[in-house]
MARTI-81752 format. One line per 5 residues: their letters; for each residue x, y, z of C-alpha. Coordinates in pm, 1 decimal, padded with zeros to 6 digits. Example, Ala and Ser with C-alpha at 12.3 -4.5 7.8 and 13.67 -1.06 7.14 Angstrom:
as> 01230.0/-00450.0/00780.0  01367.0/-00106.0/00714.0;
***
This chain:
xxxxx> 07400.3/07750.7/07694.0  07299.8/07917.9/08052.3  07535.4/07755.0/08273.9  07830.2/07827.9/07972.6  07742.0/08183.2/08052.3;
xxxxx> 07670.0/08122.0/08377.1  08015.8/07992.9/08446.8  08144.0/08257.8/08221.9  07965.8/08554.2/08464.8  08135.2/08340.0/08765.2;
xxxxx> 08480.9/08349.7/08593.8  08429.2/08706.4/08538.1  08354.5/08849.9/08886.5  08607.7/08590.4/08998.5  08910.5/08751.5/08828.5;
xxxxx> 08781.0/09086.0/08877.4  08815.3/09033.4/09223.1  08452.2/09023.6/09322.7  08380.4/08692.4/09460.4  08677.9/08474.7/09634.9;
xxxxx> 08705.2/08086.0/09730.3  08694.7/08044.2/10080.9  08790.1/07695.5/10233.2  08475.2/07520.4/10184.5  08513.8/07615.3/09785.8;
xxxxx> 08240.1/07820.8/09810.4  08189.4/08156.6/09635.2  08214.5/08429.5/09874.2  08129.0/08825.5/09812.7  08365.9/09065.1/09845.2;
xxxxx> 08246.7/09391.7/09695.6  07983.6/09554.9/09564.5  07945.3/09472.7/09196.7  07597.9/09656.3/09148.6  07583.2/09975.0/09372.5;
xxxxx> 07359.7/10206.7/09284.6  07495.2/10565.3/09232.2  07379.5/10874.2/09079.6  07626.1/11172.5/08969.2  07412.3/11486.2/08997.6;
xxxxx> 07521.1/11873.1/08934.5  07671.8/11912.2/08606.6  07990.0/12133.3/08684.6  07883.9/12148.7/09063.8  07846.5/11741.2/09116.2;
xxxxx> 07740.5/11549.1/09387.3  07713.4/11135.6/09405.8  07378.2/11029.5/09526.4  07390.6/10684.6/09678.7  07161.1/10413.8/09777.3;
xxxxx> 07246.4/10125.7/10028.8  07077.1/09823.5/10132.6  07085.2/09670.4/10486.1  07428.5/09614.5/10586.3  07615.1/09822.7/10301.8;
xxxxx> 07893.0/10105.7/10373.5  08046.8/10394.4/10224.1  08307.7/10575.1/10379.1  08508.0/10935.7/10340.6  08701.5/11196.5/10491.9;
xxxxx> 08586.7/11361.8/10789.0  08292.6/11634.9/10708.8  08257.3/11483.8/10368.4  07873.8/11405.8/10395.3  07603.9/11656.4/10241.4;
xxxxx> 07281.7/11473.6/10333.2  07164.3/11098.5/10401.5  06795.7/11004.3/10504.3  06683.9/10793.2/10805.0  06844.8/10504.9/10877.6;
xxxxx> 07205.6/10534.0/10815.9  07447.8/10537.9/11082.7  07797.5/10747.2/11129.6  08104.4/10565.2/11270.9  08425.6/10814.8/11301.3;
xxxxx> 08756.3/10665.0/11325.7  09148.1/10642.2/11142.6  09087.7/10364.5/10937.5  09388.2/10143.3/10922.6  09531.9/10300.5/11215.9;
xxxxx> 09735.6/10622.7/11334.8  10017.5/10590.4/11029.5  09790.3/10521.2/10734.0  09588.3/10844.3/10930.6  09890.8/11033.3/10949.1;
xxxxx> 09984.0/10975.8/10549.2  09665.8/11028.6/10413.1  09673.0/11396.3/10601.0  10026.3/11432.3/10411.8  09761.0/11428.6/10057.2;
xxxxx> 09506.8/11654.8/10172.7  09280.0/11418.7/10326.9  09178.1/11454.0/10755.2  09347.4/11252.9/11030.9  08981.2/11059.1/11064.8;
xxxxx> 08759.2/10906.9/10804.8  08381.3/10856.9/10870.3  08225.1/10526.7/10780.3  07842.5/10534.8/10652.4  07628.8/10231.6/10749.4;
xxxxx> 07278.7/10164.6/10629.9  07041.6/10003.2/10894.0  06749.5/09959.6/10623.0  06681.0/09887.6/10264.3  06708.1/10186.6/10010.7;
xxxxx> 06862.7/10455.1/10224.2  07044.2/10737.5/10081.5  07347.9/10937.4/10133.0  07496.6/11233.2/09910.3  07811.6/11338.3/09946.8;
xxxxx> 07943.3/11661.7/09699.4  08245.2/11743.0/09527.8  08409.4/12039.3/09723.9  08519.0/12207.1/09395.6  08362.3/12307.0/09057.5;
xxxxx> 08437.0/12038.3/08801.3  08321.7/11638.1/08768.5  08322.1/11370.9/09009.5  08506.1/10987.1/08862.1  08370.9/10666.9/08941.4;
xxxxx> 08666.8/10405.9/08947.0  08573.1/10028.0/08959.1  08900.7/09931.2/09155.1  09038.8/09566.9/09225.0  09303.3/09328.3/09220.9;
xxxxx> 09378.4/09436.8/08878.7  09309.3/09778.6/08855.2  09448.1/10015.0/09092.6  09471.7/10397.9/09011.6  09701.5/10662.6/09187.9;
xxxxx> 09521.6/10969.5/09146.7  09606.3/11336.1/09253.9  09631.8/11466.5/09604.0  09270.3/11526.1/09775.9  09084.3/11416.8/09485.7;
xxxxx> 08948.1/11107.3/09726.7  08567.9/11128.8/09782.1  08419.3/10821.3/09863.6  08464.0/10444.8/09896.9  08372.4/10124.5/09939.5;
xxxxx> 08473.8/09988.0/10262.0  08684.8/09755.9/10112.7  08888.5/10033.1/09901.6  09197.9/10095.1/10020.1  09321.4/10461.1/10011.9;
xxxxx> 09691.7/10508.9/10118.4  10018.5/10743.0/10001.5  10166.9/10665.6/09674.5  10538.9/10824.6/09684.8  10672.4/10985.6/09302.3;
xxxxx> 10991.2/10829.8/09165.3  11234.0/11070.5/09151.9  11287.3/11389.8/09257.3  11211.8/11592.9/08947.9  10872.9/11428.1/08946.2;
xxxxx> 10828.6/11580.8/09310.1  10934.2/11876.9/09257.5  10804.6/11976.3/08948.1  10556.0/11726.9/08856.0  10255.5/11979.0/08997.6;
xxxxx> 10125.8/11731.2/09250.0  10436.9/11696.0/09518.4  10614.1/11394.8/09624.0  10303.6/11243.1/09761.7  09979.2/11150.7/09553.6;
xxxxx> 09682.1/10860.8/09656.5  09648.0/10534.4/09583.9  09327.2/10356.8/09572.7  09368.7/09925.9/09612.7  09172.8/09687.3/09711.0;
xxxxx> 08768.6/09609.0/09547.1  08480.2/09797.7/09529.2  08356.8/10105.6/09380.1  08556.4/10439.2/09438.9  08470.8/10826.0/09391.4;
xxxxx> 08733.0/11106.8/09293.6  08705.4/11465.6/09243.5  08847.6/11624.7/08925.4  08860.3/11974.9/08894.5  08699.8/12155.3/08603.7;
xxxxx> 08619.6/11916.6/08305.0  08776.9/11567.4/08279.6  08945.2/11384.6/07958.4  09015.2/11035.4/07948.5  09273.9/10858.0/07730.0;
xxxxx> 09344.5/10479.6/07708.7  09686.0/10482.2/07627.5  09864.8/10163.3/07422.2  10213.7/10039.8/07535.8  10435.5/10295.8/07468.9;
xxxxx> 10207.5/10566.7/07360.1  10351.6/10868.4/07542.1  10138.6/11193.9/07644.5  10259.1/11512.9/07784.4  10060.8/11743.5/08015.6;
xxxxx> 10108.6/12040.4/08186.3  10211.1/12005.8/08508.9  09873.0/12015.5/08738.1  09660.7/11884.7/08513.8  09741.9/11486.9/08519.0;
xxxxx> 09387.2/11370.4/08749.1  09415.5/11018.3/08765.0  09603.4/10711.2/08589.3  09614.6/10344.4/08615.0  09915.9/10213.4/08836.2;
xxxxx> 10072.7/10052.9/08570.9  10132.4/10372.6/08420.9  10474.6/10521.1/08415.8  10463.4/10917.7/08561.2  10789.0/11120.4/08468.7;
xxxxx> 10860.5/11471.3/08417.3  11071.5/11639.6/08194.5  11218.7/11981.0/08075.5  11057.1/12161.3/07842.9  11310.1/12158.6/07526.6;
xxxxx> 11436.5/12480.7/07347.9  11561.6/12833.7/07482.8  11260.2/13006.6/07336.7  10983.4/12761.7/07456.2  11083.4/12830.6/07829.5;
xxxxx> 11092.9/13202.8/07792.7  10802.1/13277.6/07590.0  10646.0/12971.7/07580.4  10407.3/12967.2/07872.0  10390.9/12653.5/08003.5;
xxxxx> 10699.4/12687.5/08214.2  11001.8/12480.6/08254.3  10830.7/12159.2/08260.0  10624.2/11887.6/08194.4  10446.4/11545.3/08310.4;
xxxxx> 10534.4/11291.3/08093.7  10280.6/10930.7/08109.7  10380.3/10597.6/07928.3  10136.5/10315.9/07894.9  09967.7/10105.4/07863.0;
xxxxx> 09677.2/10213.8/08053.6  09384.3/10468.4/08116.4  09522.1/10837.1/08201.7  09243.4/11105.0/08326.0  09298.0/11475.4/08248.8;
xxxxx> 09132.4/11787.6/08445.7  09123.4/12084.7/08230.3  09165.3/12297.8/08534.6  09403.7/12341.2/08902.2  09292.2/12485.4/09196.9;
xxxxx> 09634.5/12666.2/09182.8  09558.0/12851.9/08868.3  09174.3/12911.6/08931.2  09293.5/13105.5/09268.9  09573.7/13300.0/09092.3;
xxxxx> 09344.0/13440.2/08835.0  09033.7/13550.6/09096.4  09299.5/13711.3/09375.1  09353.4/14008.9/09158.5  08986.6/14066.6/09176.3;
xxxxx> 08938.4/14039.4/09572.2  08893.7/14327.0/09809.6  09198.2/14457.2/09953.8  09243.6/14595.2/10311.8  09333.2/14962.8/10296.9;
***
């Protein structure tokens, strides 16, 4: 009965994308299955994180709050000047800065730069997620973050996040920012929801992301929600922000000081 579940664990972490053969047919680790993580801050989060000897995080330049003793900061482009130059193109920086623990149970915390919730993603060879531009926060090394290009060009002009959003690949544990409050939906093949444009966070890759017109002469004029809308197919998981930067600023600049 133990090495049935045994092998069963071992075929789990195996298809997941955790552990690979190498030549010698041994198991070898590629991620890391049990960080430990806490999200902190209610509706102003931060991700608390603690990392043995050896482990890494990395994120954007400037993205650290606070780590204790023992952790060291390498700077650099991470997969080179294009991937650099793409990931600028989404709202990240040129240079990404990778964390490094020296000693057992260190600690870094790195905060959301918006009011709303922060998404853990567990990301491998079968789950990948494109998610909305700047909403990267934090990685393991072996996440890949890179430019996902919308099909179409309805879906980049209207679709609320441009022609360019992020992908996440590879294994290991992943962070996102969502702004305001966050929804999640596991969609079944076929099952179609519609969102306002802005408000689509996050889905899986396998997703299909489309936007259409809003039907009916009255609807667009007096409707509200405009001429359009993002349209997501599944199968897969789809996560929803209940707010947009855009739409937070618009209603506070009415209510700033103004010169003269």
């Amino acid at each position: 009965m133990v090495m049935k579940c045994f092998k069963y664990f071992l075929n789990y972490v195996y298809k997941r994308g955790i552990f690979t053969y190498n030549e010698g047919r041994r198991f070898k680790f590629e991620g890391s299955m049990f960080m430990r993580y806490t999200v902190f801050g209610n509706n102003l989060p931060a991700v608390s994180i603690r990392l043995d000897q050896g482990e890494s995080i990395y994120t954007q330049s400037g993205g650290m709050t606070w780590m204790s003793e023992g952790i060291t900061m390498d700077t650099n482009m991470k997969g080179g000047l294009m991937k650099g130059l793409g990931r600028m193109l989404t709202g990240e920086s040129l240079f990404m800065a990778t964390y490094t623990s020296t000693r057992a149970d260190s600690e870094i915390v790195i905060a959301s730069s918006f009011p709303g919730s922060i998404l853990v993603l567990d990301v491998d060879q079968n789950h990948q997620y494109i998610c909305q531009k700047s909403a990267f926060l934090c990685a393991e090394p072996n996440v890949q973050l890179s430019v996902q290009t919308t099909k179409g060009i309805a879906s980049g002009l209207f679709g609320g996040e441009g022609f360019l959003l992020q992908r996440l690949a590879g294994y290991g544990k992943a962070f996102i920012e969502i702004d305001g409050s966050l929804a999640e939906y596991n969609l079944a093949p076929g099952e179609v929801l519609r969102v306002d444009t802005g408000n689509v966070a996050a889905f899986e890759a396998n997703v299909r992301y489309e936007v259409e017109t809003v039907k009916g002469f009255k609807n667009i004029l007096f409707g509200g929600e405009g001429l359009f809308l993002t349209k997501l197919t599944g199968p897969g998981k789809v996560w929803l922000q209940t707010m947009t930067m855009p739409s937070f600023a618009s209603r506070i600049i009415p209510y700033l000081p103004q010169k003269g």
